[in-house]
MARKEKE-169682 format. One record per atom (N, C-alpha, C, O): residue in three letters; atom name; x, y, z. Coordinates in steps of 0.001 Angstrom, whole numbers. Layout:
! MARKEKE-169682
  resn  name        X        Y        Z
   ALA    CA        X        Y        Z
...
***
This chain:
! MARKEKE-169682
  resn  name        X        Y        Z
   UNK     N    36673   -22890    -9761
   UNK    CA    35934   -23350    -8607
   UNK     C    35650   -22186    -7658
   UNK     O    34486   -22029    -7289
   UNK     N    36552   -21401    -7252
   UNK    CA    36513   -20128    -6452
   UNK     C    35048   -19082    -6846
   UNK     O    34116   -18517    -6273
   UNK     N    35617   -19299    -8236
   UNK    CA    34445   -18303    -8826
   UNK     C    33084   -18744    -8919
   UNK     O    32213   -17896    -9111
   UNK     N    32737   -20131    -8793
   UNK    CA    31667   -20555    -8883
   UNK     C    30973   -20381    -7382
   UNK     O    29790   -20177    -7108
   UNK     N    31902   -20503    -6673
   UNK    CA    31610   -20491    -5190
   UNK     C    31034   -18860    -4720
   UNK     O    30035   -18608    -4048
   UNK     N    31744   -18163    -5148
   UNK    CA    31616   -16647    -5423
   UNK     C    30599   -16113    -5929
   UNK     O    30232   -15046    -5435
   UNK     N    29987   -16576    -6840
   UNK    CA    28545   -16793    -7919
   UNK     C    27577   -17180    -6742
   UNK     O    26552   -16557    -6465
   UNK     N    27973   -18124    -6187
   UNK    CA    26922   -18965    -5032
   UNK     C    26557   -18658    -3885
   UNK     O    25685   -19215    -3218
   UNK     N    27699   -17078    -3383
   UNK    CA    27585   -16757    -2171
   UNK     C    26710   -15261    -2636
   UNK     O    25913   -14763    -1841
   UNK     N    26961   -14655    -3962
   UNK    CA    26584   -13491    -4224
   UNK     C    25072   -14063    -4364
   UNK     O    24289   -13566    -3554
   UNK     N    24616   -14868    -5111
   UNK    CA    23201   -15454    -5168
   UNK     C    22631   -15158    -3523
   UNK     O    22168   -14070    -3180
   UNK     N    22724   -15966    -2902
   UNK    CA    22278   -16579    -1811
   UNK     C    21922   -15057     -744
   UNK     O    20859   -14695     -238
   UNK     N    23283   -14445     -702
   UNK    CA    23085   -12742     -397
   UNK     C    21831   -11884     -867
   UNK     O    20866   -11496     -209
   UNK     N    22111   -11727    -2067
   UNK    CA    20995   -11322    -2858
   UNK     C    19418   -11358    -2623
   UNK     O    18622   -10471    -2316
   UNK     N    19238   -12993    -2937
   UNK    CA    18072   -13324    -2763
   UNK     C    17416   -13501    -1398
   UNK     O    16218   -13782    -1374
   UNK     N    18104   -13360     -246
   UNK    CA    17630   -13131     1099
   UNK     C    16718   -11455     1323
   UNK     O    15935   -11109     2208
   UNK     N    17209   -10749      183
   UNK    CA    16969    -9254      816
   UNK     C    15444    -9107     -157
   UNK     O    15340    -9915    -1080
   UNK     N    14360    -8156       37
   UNK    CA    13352    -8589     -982
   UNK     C    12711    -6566     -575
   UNK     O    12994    -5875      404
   UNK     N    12071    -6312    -1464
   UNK    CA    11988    -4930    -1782
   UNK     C    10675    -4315     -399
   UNK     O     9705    -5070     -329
   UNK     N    10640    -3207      498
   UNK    CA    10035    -2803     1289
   UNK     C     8472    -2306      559
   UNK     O     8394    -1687     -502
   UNK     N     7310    -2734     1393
   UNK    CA     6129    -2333      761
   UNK     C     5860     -735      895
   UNK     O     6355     -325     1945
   UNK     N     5407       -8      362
   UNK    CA     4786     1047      289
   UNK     C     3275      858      198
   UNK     O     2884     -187     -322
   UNK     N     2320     1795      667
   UNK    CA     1080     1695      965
   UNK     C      970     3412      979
   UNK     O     1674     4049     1763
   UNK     N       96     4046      112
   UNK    CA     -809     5179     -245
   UNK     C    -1501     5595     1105
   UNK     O    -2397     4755     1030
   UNK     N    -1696     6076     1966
   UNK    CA    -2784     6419     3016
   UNK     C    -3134     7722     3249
   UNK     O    -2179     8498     3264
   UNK     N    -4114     8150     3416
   UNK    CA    -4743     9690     3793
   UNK     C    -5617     9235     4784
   UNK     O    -5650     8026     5014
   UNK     N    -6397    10079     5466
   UNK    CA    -7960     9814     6528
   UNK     C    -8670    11052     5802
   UNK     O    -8327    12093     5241
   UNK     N    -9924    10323     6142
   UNK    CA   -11033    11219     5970
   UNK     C   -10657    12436     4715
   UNK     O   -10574    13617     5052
   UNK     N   -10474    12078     3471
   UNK    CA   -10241    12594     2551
   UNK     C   -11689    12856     1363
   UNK     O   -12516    11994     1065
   UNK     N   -11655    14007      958
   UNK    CA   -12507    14041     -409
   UNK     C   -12536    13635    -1709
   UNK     O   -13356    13503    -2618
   UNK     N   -11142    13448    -1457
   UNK    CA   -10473    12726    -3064
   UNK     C    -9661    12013    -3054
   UNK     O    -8903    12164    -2096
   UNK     N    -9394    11144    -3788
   UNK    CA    -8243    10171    -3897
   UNK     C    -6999    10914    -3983
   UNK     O    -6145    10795    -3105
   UNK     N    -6804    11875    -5252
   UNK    CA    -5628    13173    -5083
   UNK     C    -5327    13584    -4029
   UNK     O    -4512    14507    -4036
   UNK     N    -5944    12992    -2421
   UNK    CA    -5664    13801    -1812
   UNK     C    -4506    12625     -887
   UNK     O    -3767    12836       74
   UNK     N    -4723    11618    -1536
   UNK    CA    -3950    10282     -721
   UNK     C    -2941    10007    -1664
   UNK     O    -3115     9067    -2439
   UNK     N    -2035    10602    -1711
   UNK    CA     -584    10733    -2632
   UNK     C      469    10394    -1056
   UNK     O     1557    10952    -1203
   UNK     N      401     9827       -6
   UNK    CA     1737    10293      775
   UNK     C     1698     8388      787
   UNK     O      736     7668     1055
   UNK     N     3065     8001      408
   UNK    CA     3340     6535      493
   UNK     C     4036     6472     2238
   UNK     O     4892     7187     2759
   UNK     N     3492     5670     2623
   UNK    CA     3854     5517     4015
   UNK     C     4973     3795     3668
   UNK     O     4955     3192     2595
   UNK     N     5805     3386     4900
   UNK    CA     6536     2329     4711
   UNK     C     5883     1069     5257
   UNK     O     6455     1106     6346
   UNK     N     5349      305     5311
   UNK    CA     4492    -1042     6229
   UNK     C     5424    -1668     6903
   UNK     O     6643    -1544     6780
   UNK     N     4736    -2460     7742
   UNK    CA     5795    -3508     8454
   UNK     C     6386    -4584     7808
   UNK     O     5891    -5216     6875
   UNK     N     7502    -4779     8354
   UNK    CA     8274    -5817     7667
   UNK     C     6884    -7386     7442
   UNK     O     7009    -8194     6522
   UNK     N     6027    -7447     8202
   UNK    CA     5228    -8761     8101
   UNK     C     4085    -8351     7523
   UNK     O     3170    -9104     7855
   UNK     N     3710    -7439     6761
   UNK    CA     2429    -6908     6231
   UNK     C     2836    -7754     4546
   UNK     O     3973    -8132     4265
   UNK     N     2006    -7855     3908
   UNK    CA     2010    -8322     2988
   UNK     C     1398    -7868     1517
   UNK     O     1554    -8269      364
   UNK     N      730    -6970     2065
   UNK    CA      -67    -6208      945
   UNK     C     -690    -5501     1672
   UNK     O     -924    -5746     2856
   UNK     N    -1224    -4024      740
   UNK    CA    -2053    -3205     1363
   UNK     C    -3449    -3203      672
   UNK     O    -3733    -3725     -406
   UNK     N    -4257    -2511     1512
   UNK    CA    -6076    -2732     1623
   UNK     C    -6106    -1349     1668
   UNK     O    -5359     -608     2307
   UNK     N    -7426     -933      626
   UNK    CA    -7990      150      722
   UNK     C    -9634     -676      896
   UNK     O   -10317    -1655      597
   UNK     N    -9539     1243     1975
   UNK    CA   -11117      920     2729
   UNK     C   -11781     2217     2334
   UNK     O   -11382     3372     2482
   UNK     N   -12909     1741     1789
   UNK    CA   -14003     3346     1157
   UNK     C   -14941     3321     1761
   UNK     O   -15510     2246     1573
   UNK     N   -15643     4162     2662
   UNK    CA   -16894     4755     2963
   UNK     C   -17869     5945     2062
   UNK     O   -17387     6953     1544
   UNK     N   -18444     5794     2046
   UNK    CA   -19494     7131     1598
   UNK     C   -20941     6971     2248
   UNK     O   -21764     6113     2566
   UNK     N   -20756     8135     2242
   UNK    CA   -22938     8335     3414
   UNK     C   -23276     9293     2501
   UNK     O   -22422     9933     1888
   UNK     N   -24617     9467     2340
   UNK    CA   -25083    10280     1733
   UNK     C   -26394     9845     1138
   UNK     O   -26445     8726      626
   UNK     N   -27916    10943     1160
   UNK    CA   -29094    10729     1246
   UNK     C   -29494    10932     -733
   UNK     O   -30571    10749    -1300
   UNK     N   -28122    11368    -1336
   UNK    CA   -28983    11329    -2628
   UNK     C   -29585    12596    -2968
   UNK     O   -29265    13692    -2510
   UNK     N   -30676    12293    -3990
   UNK    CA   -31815    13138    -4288
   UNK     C   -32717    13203    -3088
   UNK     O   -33535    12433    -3591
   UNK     N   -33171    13440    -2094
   UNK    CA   -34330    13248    -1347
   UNK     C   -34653    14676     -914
   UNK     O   -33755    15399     -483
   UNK     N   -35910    15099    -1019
   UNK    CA   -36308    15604     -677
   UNK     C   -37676    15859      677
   UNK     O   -38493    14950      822
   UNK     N   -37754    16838     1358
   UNK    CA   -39033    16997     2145
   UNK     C   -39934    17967     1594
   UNK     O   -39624    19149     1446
   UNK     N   -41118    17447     1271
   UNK    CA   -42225    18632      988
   UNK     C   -43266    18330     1907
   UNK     O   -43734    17244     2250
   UNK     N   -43626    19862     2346
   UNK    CA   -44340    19538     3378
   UNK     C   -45884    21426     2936
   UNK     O   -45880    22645     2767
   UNK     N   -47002    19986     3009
   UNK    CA   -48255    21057     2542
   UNK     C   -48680    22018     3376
   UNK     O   -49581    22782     3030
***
């Protein structure tokens, strides 16, 4: 009986504690290689979001007669 109780308290311990998120972040980077540093999130964050920008005109050119 002791031991079952023991089983029941180590459970209950256990399963209260749950693993800290990590999240990848850089700013204004050229490359993804360049966002290698894992930062720690808040205890109430739940997942992390990546956000991508790019600007840029392409091929375009001006010719002018």
């Amino acid at each position: 009986m002791k031991l079952s109780l023991l089983a029941v308290l180590a459970l209950v311990l256990f399963a209260a504690q749950a693993n800290a998120l990590y999240c990848y972040t850089c700013t204004w980077e050229q490359s993804n290689w360049s966002c290698l540093k894992a930062e720690k999130c808040s205890d109430k964050d739940e997942y992390c979001v990546t956000n991508v920008a790019s600007v840029g005109i392409g091929r375009c050119c001006l010719w002018v007669p």
